[in-house]
C-alpha positions as CSV (number, residue, x, y, z in Angstrom):
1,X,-45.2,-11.3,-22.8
2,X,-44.9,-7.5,-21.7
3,X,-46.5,-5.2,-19.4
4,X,-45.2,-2.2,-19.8
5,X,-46.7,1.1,-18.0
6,X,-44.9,4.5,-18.4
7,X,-44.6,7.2,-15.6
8,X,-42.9,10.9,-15.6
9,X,-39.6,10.9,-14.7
10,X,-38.0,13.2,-11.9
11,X,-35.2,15.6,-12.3
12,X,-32.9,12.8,-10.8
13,X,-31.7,10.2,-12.9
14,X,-33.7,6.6,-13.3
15,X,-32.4,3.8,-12.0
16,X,-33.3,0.6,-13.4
17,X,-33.9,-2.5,-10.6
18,X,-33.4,-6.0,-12.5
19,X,-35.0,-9.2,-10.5
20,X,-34.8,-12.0,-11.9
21,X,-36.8,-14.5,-11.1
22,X,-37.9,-18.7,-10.8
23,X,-40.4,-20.3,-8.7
24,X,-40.1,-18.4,-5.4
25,X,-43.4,-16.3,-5.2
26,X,-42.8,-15.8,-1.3
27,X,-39.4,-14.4,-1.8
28,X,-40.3,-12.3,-4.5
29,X,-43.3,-10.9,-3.2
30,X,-40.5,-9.2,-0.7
31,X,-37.3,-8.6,-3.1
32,X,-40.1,-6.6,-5.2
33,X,-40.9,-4.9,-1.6
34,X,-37.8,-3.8,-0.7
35,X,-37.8,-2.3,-4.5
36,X,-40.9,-0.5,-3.9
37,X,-39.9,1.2,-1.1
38,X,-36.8,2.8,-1.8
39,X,-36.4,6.0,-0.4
40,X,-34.6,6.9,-4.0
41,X,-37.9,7.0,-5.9
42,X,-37.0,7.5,-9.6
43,X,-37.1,3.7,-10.8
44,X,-38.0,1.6,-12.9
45,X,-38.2,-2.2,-11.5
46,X,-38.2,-4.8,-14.3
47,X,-39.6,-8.4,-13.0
48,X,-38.3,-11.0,-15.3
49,X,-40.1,-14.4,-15.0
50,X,-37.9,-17.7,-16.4
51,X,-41.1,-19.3,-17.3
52,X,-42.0,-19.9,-14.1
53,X,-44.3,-22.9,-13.5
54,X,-46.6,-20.8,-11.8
55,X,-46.8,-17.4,-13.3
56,X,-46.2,-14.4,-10.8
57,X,-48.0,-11.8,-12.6
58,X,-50.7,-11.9,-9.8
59,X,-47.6,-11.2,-7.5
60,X,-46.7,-8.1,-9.6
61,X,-50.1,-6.7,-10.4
62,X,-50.2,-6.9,-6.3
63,X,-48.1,-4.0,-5.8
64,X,-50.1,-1.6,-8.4
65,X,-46.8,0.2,-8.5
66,X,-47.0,1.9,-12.5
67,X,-42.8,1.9,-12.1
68,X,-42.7,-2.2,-12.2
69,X,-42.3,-3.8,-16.0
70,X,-43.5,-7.5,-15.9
71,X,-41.6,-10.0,-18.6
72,X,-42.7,-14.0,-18.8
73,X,-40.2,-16.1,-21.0
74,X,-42.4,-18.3,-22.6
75,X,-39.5,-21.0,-22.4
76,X,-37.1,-21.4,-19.3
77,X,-33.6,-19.5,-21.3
78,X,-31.4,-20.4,-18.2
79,X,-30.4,-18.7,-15.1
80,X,-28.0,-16.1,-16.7
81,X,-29.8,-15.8,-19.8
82,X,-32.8,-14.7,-17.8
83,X,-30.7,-11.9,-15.9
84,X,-28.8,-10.4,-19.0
85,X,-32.4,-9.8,-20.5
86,X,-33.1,-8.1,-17.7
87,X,-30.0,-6.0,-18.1
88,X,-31.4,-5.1,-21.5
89,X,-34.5,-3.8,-21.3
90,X,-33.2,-2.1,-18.4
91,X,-33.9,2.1,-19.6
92,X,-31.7,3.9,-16.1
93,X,-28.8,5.5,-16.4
94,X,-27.7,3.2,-13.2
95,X,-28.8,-0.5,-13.1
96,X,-29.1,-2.9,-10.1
97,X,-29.5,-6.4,-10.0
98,X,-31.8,-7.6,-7.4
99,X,-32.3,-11.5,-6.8
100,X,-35.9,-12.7,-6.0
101,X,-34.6,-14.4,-3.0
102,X,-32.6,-10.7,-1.6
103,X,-33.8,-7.9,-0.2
104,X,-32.6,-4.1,0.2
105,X,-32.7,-1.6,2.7
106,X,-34.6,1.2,2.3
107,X,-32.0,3.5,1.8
108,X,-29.5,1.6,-0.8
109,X,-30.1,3.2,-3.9
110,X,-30.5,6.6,-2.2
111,X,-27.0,5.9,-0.8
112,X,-25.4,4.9,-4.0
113,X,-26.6,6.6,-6.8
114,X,-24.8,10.3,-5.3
115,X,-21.2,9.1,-5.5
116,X,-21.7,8.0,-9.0
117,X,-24.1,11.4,-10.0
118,X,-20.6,13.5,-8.4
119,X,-18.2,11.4,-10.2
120,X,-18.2,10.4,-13.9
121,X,-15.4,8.5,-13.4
122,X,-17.1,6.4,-11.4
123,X,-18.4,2.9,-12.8
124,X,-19.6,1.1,-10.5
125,X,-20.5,1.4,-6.7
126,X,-21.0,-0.8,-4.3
127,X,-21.5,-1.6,-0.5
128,X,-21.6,-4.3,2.1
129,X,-24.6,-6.6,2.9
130,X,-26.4,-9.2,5.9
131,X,-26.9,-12.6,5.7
132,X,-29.9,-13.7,6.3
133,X,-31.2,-17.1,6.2
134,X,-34.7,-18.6,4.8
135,X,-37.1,-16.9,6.8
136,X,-35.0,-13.5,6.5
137,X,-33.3,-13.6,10.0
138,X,-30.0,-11.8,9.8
139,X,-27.2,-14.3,10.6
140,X,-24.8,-11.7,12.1
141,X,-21.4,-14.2,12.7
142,X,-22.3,-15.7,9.3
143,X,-22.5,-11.7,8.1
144,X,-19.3,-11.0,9.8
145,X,-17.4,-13.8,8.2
146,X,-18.7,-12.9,5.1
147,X,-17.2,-9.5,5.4
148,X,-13.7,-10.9,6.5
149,X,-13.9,-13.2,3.9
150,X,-14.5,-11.1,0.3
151,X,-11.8,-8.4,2.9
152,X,-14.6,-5.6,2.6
153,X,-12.9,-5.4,6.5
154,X,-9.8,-4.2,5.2
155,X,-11.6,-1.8,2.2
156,X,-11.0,1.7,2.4
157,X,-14.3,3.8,1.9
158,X,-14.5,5.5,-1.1
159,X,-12.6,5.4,-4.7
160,X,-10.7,2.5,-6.4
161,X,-8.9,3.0,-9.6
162,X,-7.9,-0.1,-10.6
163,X,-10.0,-2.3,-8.9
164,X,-8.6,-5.3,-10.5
165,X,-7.5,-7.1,-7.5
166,X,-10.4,-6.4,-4.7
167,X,-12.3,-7.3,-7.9
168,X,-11.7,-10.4,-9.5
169,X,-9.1,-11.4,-6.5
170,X,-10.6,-10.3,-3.6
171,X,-13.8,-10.9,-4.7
172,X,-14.6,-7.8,-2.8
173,X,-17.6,-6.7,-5.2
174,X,-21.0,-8.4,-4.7
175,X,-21.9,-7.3,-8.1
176,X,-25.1,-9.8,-7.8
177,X,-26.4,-8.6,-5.0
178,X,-25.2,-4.9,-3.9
179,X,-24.0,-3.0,-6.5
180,X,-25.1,-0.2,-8.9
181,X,-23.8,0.0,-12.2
182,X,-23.4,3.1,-14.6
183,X,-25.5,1.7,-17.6
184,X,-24.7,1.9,-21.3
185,X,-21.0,1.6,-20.5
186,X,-21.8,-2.0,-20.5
187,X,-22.5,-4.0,-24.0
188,X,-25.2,-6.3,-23.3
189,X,-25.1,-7.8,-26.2
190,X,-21.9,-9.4,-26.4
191,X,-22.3,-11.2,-23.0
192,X,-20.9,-14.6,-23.7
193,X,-23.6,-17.6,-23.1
194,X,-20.8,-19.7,-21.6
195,X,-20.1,-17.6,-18.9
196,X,-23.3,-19.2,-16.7
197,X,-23.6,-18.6,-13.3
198,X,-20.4,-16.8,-13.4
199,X,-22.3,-13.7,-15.0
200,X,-21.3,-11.4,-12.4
201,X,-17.7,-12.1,-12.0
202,X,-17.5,-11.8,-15.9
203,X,-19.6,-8.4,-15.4
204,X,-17.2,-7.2,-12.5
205,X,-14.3,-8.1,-15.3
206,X,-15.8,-5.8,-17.5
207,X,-16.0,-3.4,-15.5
208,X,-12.2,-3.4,-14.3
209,X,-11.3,-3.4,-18.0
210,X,-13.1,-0.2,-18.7
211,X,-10.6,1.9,-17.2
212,X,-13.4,3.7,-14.5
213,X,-13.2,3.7,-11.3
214,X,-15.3,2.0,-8.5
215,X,-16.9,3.2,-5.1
216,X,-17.5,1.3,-1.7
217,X,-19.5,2.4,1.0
218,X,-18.7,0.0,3.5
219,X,-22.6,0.4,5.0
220,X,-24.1,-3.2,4.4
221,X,-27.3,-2.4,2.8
222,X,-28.3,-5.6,1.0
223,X,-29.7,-9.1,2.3
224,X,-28.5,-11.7,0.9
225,X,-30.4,-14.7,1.4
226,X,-28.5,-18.1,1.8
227,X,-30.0,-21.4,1.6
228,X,-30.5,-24.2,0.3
229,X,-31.5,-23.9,-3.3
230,X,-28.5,-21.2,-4.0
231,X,-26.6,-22.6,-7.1
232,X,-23.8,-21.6,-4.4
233,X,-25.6,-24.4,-2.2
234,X,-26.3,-26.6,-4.9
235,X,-22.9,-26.9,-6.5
236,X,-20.9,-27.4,-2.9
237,X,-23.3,-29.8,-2.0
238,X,-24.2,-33.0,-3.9
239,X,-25.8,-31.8,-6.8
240,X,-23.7,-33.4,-9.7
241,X,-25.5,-30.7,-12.6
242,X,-24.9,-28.1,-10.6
243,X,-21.0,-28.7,-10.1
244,X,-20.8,-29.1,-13.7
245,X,-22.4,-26.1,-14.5
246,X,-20.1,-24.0,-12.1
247,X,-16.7,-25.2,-13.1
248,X,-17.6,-24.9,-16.7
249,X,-18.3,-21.1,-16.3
250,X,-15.2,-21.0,-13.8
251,X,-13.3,-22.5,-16.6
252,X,-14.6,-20.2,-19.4
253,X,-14.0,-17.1,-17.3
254,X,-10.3,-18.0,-16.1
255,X,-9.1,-18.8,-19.6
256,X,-10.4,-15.5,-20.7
257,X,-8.7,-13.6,-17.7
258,X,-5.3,-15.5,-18.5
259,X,-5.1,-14.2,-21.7
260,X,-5.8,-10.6,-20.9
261,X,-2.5,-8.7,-20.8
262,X,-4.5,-5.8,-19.1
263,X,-4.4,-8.1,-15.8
264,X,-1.3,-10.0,-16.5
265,X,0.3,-9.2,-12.9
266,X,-2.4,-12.0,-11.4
267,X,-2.1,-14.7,-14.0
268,X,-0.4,-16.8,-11.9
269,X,-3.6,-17.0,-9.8
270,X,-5.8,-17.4,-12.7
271,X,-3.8,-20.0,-13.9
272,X,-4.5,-21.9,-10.3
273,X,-7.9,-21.5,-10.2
274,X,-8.5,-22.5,-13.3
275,X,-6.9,-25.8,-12.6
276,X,-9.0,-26.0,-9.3
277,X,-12.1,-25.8,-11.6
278,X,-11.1,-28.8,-13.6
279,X,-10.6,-30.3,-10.5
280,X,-14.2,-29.3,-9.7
281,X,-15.4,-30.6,-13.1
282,X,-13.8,-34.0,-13.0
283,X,-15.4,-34.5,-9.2
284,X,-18.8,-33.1,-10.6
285,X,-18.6,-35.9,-13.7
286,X,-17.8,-38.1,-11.5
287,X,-20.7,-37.7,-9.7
288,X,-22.4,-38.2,-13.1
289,X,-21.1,-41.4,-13.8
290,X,-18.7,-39.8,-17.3
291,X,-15.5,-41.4,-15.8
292,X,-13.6,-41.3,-18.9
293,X,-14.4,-37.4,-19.2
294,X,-13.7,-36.8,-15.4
295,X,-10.4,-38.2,-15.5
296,X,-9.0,-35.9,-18.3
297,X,-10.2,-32.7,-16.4
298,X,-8.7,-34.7,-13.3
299,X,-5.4,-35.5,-15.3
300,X,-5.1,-32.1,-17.0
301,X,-5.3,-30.5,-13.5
302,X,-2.8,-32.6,-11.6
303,X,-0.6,-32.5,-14.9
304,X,0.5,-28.5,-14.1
305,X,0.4,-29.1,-9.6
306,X,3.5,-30.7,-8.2
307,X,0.9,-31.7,-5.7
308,X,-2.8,-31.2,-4.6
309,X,-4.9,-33.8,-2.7
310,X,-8.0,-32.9,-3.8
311,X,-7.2,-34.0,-7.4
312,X,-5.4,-37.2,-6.5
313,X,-7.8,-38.0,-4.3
314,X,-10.7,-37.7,-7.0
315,X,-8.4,-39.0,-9.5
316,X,-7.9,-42.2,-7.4
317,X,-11.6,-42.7,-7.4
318,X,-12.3,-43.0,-11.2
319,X,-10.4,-45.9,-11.5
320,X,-12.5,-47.4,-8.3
321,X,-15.8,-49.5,-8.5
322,X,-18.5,-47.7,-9.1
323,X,-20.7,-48.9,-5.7
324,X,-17.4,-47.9,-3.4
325,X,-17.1,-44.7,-5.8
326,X,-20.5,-43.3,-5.4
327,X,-20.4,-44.0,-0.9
328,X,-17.4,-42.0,-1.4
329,X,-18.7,-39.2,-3.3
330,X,-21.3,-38.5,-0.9
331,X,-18.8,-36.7,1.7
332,X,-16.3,-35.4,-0.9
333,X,-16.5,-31.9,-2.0
């Protein structure tokens, strides 16, 4: 299902707004807000529904805004699926991703697009962002230590050619959340499926590969909502599926990035987080009662570490009974 209303474009270039979206009418009545009123008026805002079970077209229609394209799956085609359709119908020369449950300043897109207009180099560019939590209260130690942690603290301002390492090291690039991507550089249509909730580490990837050049502007002009239905939240927490479904992407992603010569100078750290995602998968199947499957992942990780507690320590618990097992499993990790 498509609603699809066209509108004269300006003299500067359209930017397509992706949000995805499940089952959060409240949040996304104000993700599509904070689309709506960007100071940088030439976009396009593409609302895709995962089959929600209520639909939110009411929610759209509420905005009366001819720049917003409404898509309903008519089946739920998963998290990442739902995104990278987004990505596709997206028309922009620059595309954004904006989760239902986030929220942008007013002035993000009016801060990003010029370095990339100045630059064809440029790729991809990026900034910093809040916390916030449910209600949309910024969370300013939790936004500080987000900062320190993904080192945007210690990122110069401006150009970064290669960006391998504050990109898929550093993790410096919140390419879900507060980025803006030149579009068409980008093949859509050979996203791997497997790569799951890891969509946006595999799209930073291809955008290190691609021999460009990225941008920070170390303004935080995002808000990124945490709580508790995150798959972030989910999968550190005690959801078993959601474990699962995070290590298996992890997996994918890292075997791919070990065998890429282009980034050959960090395989070593590829290799060892690779093995901490089978450590992740073995605790997650655990969880799900596959014992004989969680100890292979559990074996193959502590097979290539001289040493790691985690793994022993979840290892040790396959082979213990079940009621003991599962008391256990509640505080581990």
């Amino acid at each position: 299902m498509s609603l699809n209303t066209e509108f004269n474009l300006t003299d500067s270039p359209l930017v397509s707004v992706v949000i995805p979206t499940y089952n959060r009418p409240e949040y996304l009545k104000q993700a599509i807000a904070s689309a709506v009123n960007q100071t940088y008026r030439n976009i396009e805002i593409i609302v895709s529904d995962n089959c929600s079970p209520e639909n939110p077209q009411a929610i759209v229609e509420y905005f009366a805004d001819p720049r917003i394209r409404f898509w309903r799956h008519s089946e739920n085609v998963g998290m990442q699926g739902n995104q990278i359709h987004g990505f596709k119908m997206a028309r922009g020369k620059y595309v954004a991703s904006l989760h239902d449950d986030d929220m942008w300043k007013e002035d993000f897109l009016a801060k990003l697009v010029p370095p990339l207009e100045a630059n064809s180099d440029l790729i991809i560019a990026f900034c910093d962002q809040y916390i916030i939590d449910r209600y949309g209260k910024i969370q300013y130690d939790r936004t500080e230590l987000n900062t320190r942690s993904y080192k945007r603290d210690q990122l110069a301002p401006g150009t970064h050619q290669p960006f391998y390492k504050i990109g898929l090291i550093d993790k410096s690039i919140p390419t879900a959340a507060a980025c803006l991507i030149r579009n068409h550089v980008i093949d859509w249509e050979i996203i791997p499926s497997e790569i799951g909730g890891m969509w946006d580490l595999y799209l930073t990837y291809l955008c290190c590969i691609s021999g460009c050049s990225a941008y920070y502007h170390p303004e935080r002009l995002t808000l990124y909502r945490d709580h508790h239905e995150t798959e972030t939240q989910l999968s550190g927490n005690r959801d078993a599926q959601a474990k699962i479904r995070k290590a298996k992407s992890e997996i994918f992603c890292y075997q791919i990035f070990i065998q890429d010569s282009r980034i050959k100078e960090f395989k070593s750290y590829f290799q060892e987080k690779l093995l901490e995602s089978h450590t992740t998968l073995g605790i997650g199947l655990l969880r799900n009662q596959q014992t004989k499957t969680a100890r292979y992942h559990l074996c193959r990780s502590l097979k290539q570490q001289k040493f790691n507690f985690r793994t022993i320590a979840a290892l040790t618990l396959s082979f213990t009974p079940k009621f003991l097992t599962n008391q256990l499993l509640r505080t581990a990790r």
